[in-house]
N, C-alpha and C positions, 0 to 999 in steps of 0.2 A: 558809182551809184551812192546817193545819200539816203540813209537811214534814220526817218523822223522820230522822236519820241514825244508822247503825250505830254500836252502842258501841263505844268506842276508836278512832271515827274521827279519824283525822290532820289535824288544821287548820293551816295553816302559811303560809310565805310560802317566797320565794326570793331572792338575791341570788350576785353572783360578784363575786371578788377582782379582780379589774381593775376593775370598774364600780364598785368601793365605794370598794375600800382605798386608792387612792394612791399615790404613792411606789415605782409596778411600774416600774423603771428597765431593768432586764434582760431587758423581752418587748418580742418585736416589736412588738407593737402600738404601744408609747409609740416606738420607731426609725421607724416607718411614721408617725405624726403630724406625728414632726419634717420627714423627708422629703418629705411631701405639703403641708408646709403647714396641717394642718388642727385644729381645735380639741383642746386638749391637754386630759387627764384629769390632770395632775399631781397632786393633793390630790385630787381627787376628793371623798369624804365622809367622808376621815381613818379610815376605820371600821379601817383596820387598831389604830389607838390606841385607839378610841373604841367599840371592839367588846361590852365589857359596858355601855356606856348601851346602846346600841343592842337587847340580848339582855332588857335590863330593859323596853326600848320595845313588846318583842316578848309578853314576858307581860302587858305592859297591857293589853295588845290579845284578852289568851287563846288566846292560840296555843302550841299544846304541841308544833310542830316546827319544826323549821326548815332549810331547803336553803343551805350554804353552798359555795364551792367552794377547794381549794389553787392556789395562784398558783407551778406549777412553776418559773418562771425562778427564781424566790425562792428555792425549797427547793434548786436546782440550778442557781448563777448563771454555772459553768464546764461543762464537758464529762463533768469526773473527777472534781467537787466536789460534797459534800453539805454543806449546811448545816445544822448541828444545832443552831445558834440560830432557826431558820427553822421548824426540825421541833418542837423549844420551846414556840416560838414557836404553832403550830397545835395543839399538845396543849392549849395552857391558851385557846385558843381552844375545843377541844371540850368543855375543862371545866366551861368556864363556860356552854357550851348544858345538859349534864347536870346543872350546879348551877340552873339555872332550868326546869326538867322540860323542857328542850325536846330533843326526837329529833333528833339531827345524821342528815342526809342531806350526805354528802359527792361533790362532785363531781373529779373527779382534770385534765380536760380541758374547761375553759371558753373554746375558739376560741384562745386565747392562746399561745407557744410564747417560751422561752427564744432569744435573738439567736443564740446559736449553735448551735442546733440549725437556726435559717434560716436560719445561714451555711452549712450541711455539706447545705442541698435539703430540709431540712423534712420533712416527710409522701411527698412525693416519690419517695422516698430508702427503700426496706425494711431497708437495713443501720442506720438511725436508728431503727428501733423500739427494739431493745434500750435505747438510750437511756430512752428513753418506762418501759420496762418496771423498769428501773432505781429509776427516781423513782416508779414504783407502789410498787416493795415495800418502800422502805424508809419512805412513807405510811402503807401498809395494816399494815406491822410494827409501828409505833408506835403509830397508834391501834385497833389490832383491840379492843382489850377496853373502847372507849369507844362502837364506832360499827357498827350493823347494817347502815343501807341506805348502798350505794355503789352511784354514776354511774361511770362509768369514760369517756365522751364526752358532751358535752352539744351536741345535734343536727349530728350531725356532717356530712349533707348539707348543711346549711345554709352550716355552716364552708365546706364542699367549692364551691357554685354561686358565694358569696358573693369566695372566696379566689381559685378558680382557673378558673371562666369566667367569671362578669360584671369579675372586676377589682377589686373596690371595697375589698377589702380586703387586707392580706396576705397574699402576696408578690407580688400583683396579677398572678395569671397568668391566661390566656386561651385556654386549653388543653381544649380534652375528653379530648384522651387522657393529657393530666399526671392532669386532675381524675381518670379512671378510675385511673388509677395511685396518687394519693391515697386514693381512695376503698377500693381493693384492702389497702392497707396498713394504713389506721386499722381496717377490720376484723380484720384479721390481729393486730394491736396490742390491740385489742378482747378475741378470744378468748384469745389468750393471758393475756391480765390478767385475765380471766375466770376462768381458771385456776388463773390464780398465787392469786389472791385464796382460792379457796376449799383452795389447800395452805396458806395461811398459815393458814388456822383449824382448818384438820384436827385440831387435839386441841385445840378449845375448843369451850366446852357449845353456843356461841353459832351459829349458822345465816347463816351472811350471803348476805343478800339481794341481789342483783346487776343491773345493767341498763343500761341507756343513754338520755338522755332523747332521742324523736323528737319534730320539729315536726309538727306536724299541721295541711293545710288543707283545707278545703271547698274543692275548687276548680269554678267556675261557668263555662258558655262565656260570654263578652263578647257581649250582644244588640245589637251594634250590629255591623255588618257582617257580620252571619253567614250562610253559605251552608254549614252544617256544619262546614265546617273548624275552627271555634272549635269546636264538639261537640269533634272527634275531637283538637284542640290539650288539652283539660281533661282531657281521658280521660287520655293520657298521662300528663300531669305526677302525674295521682293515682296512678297505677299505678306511676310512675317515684319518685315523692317521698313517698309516703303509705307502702306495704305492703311494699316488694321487703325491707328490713333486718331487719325483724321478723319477715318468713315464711321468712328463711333460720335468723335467729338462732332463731328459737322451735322451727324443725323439727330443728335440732341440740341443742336444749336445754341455749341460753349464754344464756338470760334466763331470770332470776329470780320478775320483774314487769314487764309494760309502764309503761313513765315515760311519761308523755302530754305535752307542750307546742302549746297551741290557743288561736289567737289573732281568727282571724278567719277571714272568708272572700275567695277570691280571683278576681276574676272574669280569663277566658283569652283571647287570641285566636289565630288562629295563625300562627306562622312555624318554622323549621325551623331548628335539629332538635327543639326541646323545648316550641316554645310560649313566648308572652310575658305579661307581665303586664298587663291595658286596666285604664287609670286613667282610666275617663269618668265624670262623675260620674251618677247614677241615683237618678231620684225616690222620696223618702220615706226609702232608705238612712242610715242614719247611717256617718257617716266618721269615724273617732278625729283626735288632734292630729298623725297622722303618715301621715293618708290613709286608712288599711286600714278594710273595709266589715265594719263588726259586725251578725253571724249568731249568736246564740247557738241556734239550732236548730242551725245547721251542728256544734254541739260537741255534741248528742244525736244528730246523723246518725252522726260518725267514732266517738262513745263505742258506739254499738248493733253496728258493724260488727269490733270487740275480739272479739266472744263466739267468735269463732272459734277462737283462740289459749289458752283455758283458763286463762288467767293473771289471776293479782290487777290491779286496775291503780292507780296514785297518780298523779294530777292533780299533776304537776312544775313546772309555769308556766300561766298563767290568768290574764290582763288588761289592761289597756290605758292606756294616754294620751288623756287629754280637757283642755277649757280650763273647763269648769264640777263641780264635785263631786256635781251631779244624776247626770250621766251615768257617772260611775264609778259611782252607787250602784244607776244602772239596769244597767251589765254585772253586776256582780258578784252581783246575786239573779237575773235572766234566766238566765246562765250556771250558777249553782248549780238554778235549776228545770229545767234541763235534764240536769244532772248526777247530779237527783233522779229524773227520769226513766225514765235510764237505768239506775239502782239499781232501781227498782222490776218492769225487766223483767228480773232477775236479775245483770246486771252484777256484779262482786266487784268496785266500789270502796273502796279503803283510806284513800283521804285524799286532801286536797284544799292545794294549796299557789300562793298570790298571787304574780305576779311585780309588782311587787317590794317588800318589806320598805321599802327607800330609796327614795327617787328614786337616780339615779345617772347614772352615764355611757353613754348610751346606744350605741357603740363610731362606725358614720361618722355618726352624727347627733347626737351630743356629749352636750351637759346640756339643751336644748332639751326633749325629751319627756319627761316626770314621770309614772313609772309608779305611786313608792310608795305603801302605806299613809302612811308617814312622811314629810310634805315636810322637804326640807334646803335651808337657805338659804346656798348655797354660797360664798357670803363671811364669815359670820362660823359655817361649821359647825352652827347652831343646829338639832335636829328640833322638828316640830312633828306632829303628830298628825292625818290631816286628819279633816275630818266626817265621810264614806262608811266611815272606817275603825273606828270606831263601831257603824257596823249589821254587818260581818265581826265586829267583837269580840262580840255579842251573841250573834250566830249560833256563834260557836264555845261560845262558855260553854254555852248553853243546847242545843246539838248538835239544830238546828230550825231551818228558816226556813218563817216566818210568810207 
């Protein structure tokens, strides 16, 4: 049986300026490695240098978009300073996507955050939005006449559970009511840029498209200890981590498109306030190279439960880390037959995009999990193409899977 997809569907992948480029001296992140001790992303996959091989690697593949993100510490290494070698710099970056037909999707906020802006409370902090805002528009000024679809956060709960209750990342806080307070501001930062973005176009032909990418999980109660509670611990977290951003932001109409990021499914158990995550292992289950229990049904559940919101949607990130290229080949058609699915019960999917383009840095779990079509052999830079990424290239050329 062949599986048609819509003309002019969006094939693509993903990647972000920290995990690729390198040489990010100025974000927290690389101050947080040194601090902690923990494996450094220095060089990274050089792609900041190496950016048209890479764009070239991406039409081999047949893919006509591609999710990049700006690395603000870069464009804004001071408080009052802008970098116009930096902004240069990103324009002939997007050049070079439009010179290889590929659709820049631009991301503005990939978890990352210039040192001084964590000097002065980060996200925190509402009187640092401006900041934030600052370094949107003199982005969105410069490339308006290259680039339609813009991110303006890339999962920002995620940033928020990962940065300011578990700890594990910067500025390792431990806080629910810092995180609410975060949380309060990145939106607020959000719409405004929302905003701004669509006064910067106000007299051009062009429509820009707007959104944010949200993570998305299946989340399952934990069958091992359940007395309900695991029930009513999953309910939560979906209600809490799944719909609340989108049913505000959609019923204000500050999105554009829903940005989907769907990786897997998560099984729950309970404790308080939010529920934890059970990592027991469960028979027949497959587990990726990083634990997490692959559902590609669960990404036809979250994709059919969209229809409510009226919106286009683009598949933003989609895929996983394995130790064998069998299993990449069986997410990546499982996952599109479900995506196909959900097209077929009227869903407006617009495109579909791979995380990741590289392998990279995967931010506290380092070079370890290899997501890319592209493996990178991180000592001597070399890509190499892998097998799995072959039946993605096919499937895009011929817009079908078999």
């Amino acid at each position: 049986m062949q599986l048609k997809f819509p003309s002019h569907f969006l094939w693509g992948a993903a990647i972000s300026s920290y995990q690729c480029e390198g040489e990010n001296y100025n974000s927290d992140w690389c101050l947080w490695e040194k601090e902690r001790a923990l494996e450094r992303a220095e060089t990274a996959c050089n792609h900041y240098h190496l950016f048209e091989e890479d764009f070239q690697l991406a039409r081999r593949l047949n893919l006509n978009s591609l999710r990049i993100s700006i690395e603000w510490a870069r464009v804004c290494p001071q408080k009052s300073v802008i970098s116009d070698e930096e902004i240069t710099h990103y324009s002939a970056v997007v050049d070079t996507l439009c010179k290889f037909n590929l659709t820049p999707f631009i991301t503005l906020h990939h978890f990352t955050n210039p040192i001084w802006f964590s000097a002065r409370g980060g996200w925190a902090s509402s009187e640092n939005i401006d900041s934030f805002l600052n370094y949107l528009q003199k982005i969105v000024g410069a490339l308006k006449d290259k680039v339609n679809y813009w991110l303006i956060f890339n999962e920002p709960l995620v940033y928020i559970y990962n940065s300011f209750i578990c700890g594990i990342w910067p500025p390792g806080g431990r806080s629910l009511k810092t995180a609410l307070r975060v949380f309060k501001n990145i939106i607020a930062a959000y719409i405004t840029g929302y905003q701004e973005i669509k006064r910067i176009y106000k007299d051009s032909e062009v429509i820009p498209q707007i959104s944010l990418a949200k993570n998305m999980r299946l989340f399952s109660p934990c069958p091992k200890y359940n007395l309900g509670l695991n029930n009513f611990s999953s309910f939560i977290r979906d209600k809490i981590f799944n719909y609340p951003v989108y049913d505000y932001l959609s019923k204000k109409k500050y999105l554009d498109y829903l940005a989907i990021n769907y990786y897997c499914k998560e099984y729950v158990r309970f404790s308080l306030p939010l529920g934890e995550e059970c990592n027991h292992s469960f028979h027949k289950e497959h587990r990726n190279y990083l634990g997490w229990y692959i559902y590609p049904y669960g990404f036809y559940e979250i994709l059919k439960k969209l229809k409510k919101y009226s919106l286009p949607v683009i598949i933003t990130e989609n895929g996983t880390a394995e130790t064998r290229d069998c299993f990449y080949q069986d997410y990546l058609v499982s996952h599109l037959k479900s995506l196909a699915q959900a097209l077929e019960e009227g869903l407006d999917i617009k495109g579909y995009l791979w995380w990741s383009l590289l392998d990279n840095f995967e931010w506290d779990k380092g070079f370890g999990p290899r997501f890319g079509l592209i493996e990178v052999d991180y000592n001597t830079l070399r890509r190499k193409i892998k097998p799995f990424a072959y039946i993605y290239a096919k499937i895009c050329k011929e817009n079908r899977l078999y």
